[in-house]
N, C-alpha and C positions, 0 to 999 in steps of 0.2 A: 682711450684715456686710461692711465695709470690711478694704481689704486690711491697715493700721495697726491696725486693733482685733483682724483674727484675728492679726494678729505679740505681740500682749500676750502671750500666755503664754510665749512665746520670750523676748522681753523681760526678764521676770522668772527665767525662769531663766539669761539669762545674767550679770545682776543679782547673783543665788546665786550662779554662778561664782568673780564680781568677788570678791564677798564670802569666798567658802571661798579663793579665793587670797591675798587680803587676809590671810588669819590664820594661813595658811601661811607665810606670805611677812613677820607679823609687821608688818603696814604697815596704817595709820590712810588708808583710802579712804573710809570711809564715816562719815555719822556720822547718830543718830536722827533728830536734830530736824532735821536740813538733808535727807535723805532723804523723811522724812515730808510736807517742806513739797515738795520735789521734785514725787513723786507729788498731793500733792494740787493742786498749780498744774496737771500732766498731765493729771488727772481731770475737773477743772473745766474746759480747753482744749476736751477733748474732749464735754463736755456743751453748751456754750457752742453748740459746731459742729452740736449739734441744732437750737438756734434760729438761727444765723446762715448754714450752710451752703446753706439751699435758697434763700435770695435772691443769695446771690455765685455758685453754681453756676449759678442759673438763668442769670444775665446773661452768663457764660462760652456755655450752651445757648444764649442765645436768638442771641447774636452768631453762632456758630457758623453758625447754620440760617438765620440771616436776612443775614448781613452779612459772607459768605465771601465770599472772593477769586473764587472759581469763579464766582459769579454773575455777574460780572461780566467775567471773562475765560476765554478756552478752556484751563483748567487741569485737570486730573486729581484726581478728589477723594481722598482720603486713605483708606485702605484700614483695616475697623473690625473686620474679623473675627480671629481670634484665630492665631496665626501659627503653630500646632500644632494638629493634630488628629490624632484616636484613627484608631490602623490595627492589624496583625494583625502586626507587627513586633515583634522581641523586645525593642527602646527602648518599645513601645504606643504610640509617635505616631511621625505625618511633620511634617516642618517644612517652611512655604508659604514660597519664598524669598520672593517681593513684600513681604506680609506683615510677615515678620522686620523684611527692609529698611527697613519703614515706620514700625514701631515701633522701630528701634533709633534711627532717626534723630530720633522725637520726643520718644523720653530723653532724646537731645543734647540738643534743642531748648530743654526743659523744666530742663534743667540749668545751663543759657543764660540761661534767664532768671529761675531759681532765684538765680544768680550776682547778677543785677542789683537782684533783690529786697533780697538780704541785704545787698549793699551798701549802699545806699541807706536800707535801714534801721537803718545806723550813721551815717548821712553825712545825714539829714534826722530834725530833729525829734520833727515827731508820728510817725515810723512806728517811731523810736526808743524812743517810750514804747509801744510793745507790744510790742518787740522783747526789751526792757531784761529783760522776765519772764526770760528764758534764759539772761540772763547774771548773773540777781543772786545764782548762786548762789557762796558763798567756796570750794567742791571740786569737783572735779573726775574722776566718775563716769560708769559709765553710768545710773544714777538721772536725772544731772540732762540728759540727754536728753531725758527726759520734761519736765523742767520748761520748759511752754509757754507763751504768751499763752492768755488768753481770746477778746482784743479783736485781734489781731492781724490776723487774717482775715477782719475789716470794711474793709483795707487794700490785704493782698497780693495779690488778686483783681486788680488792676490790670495788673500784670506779666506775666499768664497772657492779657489780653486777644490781646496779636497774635498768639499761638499759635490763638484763634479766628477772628480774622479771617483768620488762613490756611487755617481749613476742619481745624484736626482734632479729631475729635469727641469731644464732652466725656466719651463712654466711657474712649476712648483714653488722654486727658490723665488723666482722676483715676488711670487704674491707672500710668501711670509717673510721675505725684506722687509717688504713693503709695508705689511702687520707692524714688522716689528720697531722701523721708524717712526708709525704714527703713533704707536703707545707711548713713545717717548716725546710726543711733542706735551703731553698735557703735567709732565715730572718737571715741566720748567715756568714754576709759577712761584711766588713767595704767599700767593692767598691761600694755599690748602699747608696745615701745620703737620704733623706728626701722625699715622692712621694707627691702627691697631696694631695689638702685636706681632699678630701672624701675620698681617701685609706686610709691614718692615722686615721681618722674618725672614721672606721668602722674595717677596716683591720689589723690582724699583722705584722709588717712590720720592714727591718732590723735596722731601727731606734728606734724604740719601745724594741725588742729583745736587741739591746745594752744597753740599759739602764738595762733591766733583768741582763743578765751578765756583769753588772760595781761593785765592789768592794767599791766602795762609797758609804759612810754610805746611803746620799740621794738618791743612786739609788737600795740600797738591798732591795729584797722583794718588788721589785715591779714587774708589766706586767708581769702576769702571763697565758698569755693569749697562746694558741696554733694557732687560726687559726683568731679569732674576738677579736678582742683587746675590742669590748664592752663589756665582761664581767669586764673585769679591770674598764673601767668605771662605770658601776653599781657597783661594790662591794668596790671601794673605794682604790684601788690599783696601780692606773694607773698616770706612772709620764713621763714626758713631755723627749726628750733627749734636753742636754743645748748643748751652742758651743762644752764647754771644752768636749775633749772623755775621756771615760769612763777609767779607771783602772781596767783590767779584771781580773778573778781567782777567789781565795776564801781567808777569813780572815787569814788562818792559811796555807797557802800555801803547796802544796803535796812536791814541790820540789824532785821530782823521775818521772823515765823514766817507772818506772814499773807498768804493767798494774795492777799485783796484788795485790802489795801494794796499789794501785789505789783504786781497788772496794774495799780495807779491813782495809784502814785505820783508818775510823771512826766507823768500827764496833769495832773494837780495842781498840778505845776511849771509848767507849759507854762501856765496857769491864770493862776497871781497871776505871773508873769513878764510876761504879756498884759496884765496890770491895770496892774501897776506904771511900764512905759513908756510912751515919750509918742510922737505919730506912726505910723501906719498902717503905716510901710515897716517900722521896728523890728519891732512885732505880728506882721507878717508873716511874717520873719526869724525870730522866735521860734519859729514856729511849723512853716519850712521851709527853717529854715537849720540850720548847724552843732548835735547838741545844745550843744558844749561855747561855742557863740557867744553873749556876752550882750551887749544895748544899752549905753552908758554910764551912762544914766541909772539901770543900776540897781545894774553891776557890774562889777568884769572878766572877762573870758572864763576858765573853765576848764584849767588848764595840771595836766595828769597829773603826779601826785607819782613822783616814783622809789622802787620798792617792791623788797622782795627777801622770798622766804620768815622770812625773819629776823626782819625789825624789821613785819612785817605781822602785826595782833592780828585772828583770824577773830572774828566774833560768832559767843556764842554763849551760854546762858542755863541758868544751875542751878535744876531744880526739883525737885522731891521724887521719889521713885522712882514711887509713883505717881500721880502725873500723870504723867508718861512711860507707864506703863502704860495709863493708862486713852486718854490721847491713842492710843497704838497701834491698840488694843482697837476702839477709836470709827471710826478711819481704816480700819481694814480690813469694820468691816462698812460704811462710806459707802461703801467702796469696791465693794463687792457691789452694794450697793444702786445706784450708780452703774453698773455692768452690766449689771444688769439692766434700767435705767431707758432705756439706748441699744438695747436690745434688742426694748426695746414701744416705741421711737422713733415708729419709722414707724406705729405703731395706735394711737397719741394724737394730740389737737388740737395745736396749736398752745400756747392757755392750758394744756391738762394740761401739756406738756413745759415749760413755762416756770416754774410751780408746782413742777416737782419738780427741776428745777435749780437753782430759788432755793432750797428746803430743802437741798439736800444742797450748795450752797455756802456754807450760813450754818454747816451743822456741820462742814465743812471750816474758815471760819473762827475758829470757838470753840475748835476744836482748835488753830488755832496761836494764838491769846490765852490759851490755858490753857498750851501750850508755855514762854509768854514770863513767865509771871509775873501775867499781867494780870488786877484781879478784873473787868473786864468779860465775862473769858471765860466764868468762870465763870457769874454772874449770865445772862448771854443763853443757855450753854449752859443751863440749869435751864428759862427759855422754848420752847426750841427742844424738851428734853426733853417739857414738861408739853404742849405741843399736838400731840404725837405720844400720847402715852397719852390724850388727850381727842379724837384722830381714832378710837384702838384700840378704845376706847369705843365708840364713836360706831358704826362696822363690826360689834362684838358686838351692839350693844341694835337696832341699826336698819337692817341688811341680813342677805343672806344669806351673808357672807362663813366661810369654813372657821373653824372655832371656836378648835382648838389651834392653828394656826400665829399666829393674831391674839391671843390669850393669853399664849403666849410671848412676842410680840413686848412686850404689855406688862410682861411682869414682867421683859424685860430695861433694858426702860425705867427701871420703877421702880428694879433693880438700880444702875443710871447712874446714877439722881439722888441715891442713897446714896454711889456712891464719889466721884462731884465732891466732897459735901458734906464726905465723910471728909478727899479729898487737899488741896483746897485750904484744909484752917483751918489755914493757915500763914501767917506772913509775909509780905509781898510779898517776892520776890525778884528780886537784880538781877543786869544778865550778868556773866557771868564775863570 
């Protein structure tokens, strides 16, 4: 288990927190349908990472072992052991000064070039359209912390390389990632204000982060910072949060519940923008210039609207109570399922783990088409339902699989295909 997957339960309760303070406090933090899709984008990030992680980590390992700096010069190689170990002390551990040393400095490191990643994945294109998952959300929680690419980290791998070709091993680097992703999931809250001096100072902090995710021109492309907000400082990027709060989301808003429209819609763009110009160097440009840069021939460039909490309308979408229900209902067992599904990770193939990520991203996505109004959702969800009761089947009459657990599972099934049919013989409805 990854150091990110065993933080999920922390996660979630501090998630609850937000939330019981939200209702003390009489304050609109959260909301279903934008949370729901939050976690589901998360869910699917981190399934995604079952099939794409061991070829981008590989190449991180294989760099590392084959094409260190050490090899080639009389360097000292980077120390992998664990910089605490168990003694007879009333703390239970001593601390290896080396050690420490070695890892504190490849957080730095890692945060270096966490820095450069982030940027670059505002300021280039294609790395924008995976990035764009994180920001398309219109509030401003720690939910949408979670809300991650799928596709993203067919890219970022790139950034982490010269930390291999310095020789530090890919043990090392995934656990202060990993550090260094979860410090950042709790900078994405509007309940904590402005900390001290010296935190803001040095530190990234939820104040800093909102300005990241504000949608105002003034605040785009700024704090790019993961964990030390002094890189923004040195490189010229770092802008102050004012009173007024920020306008969150992105220029061209996603306005959809669906995760996969999510991670694809600016690959989409990037797409018929290709098609549409003329010249190689344009294409190019499209594809690793500015997002907001467009050729002539098809358009002009992108200029950020000035927005203010005011005059900014969030999407958002009325459906019947339940549908909201049942959408919940659906999300939280994908989501088990989904837990489970990263847990037999490592004791499936390849084709199994690939099979059971496409299932549980296609009822992630019916969930957000049944969120939106849309009778596709329905309709595919009814599919998605009847070949899960005809695998249930299949396990009863023709294995030796546990009887009641596979029973229930179909009669919750069946249960499903009754409530779609119930919530959705409605209208189609439109957003609010």
């Amino acid at each position: 288990m990854s150091i990110i997957q065993a933080s999920i339960p922390l996660f979630f309760a501090l998630i609850g927190l937000e939330l019981a303070y939200a209702r003390v406090r009489g304050r609109r933090l959260l909301t279903l349908h934008d949370s729901i899709a939050d976690l589901s984008l998360g869910t699917l990030s981190q399934l995604a990472g079952v099939l794409f992680k061991v070829v981008t980590l590989g190449i991180y390992a294989w760099v590392a072992e084959h094409a260190r700096v050490q090899l080639l010069l009389p360097l000292p190689e980077w120390p992998s052991a664990s910089p605490f170990v168990p003694d007879a002390s009333v703390m239970g551990f001593a601390v290896r000064p080396l050690e420490l040393s070695s890892w504190t400095a490849v957080f730095i490191l890692v945060d270096f070039a966490y820095y450069w990643l982030h940027r670059c994945s505002h300021e280039v294109h294609l790395l924008w359209a995976g990035h764009v998952v994180h920001h398309s959300s219109e509030e401003y929680n720690l939910a949408v912390a979670l809300r991650q690419s799928a596709l993203h980290g067919l890219f970022s791998w790139v950034f982490y390389i010269p930390l291999a070709l310095a020789g530090i091993p890919w043990q090392v680097f995934v656990a202060c990632n990993a550090l260094n992703l979860v410090y950042q999931f709790w900078i994405h809250t509007r309940a904590v204000g402005r900390l001290g001096s010296l935190t803001e100072l040095v530190m990234n902090t939820p104040s800093h982060h909102r300005v990241h995710h504000g949608v105002n021109p003034k605040y785009q492309d700024k704090n790019y910072a993961g964990v030390f907000i002094t890189w923004d400082r040195m490189f010229g990027t770092f802008v102050r949060e004012e009173e007024e709060e920020p306008v969150y989301g992105i220029t061209h808003p996603l306005a959809s519940w669906n995760p996969l429209w999510a991670n694809l819609h600016v690959f989409v763009e990037i797409w018929r923008l290709t098609r549409r110009t003329r010249g190689w160097r344009n294409k190019l440009r499209v594809v690793f210039g500015s997002p907001s840069w467009r050729p002539d021939d098809v358009g002009p460039s992108i200029v950020p609207p000035e927005v203010t909490v005011d005059n900014y309308a969030k999407f958002d979408t009325v459906v019947p109570g339940a549908v909201n229900w049942y959408a919940l209902a659906q999300f939280v067992v994908i989501l088990a399922a989904a837990v489970k599904a990263l847990a037999m990770a490592g004791s499936l193939s390849w084709i199994e783990n690939a099979a059971l990520v496409f299932h549980l991203a296609l009822g992630l996505t019916t969930i957000g088409g049944l969120m939106e109004g849309e009778r596709w959702g329905a309709l595919v969800e009814y599919a998605r339902l009847a070949s899960l009761l005809v695998a249930g089947v299949l396990l009863l009459g023709f294995t030796a699989a546990p009887w009641l657990p596979v029973a229930a599972a179909c009669g919750w099934i069946v249960l499903s295909m009754g409530w779609v049919y119930v919530a959705t013989r409605v209208p189609r409805l439109t957003p609010a």
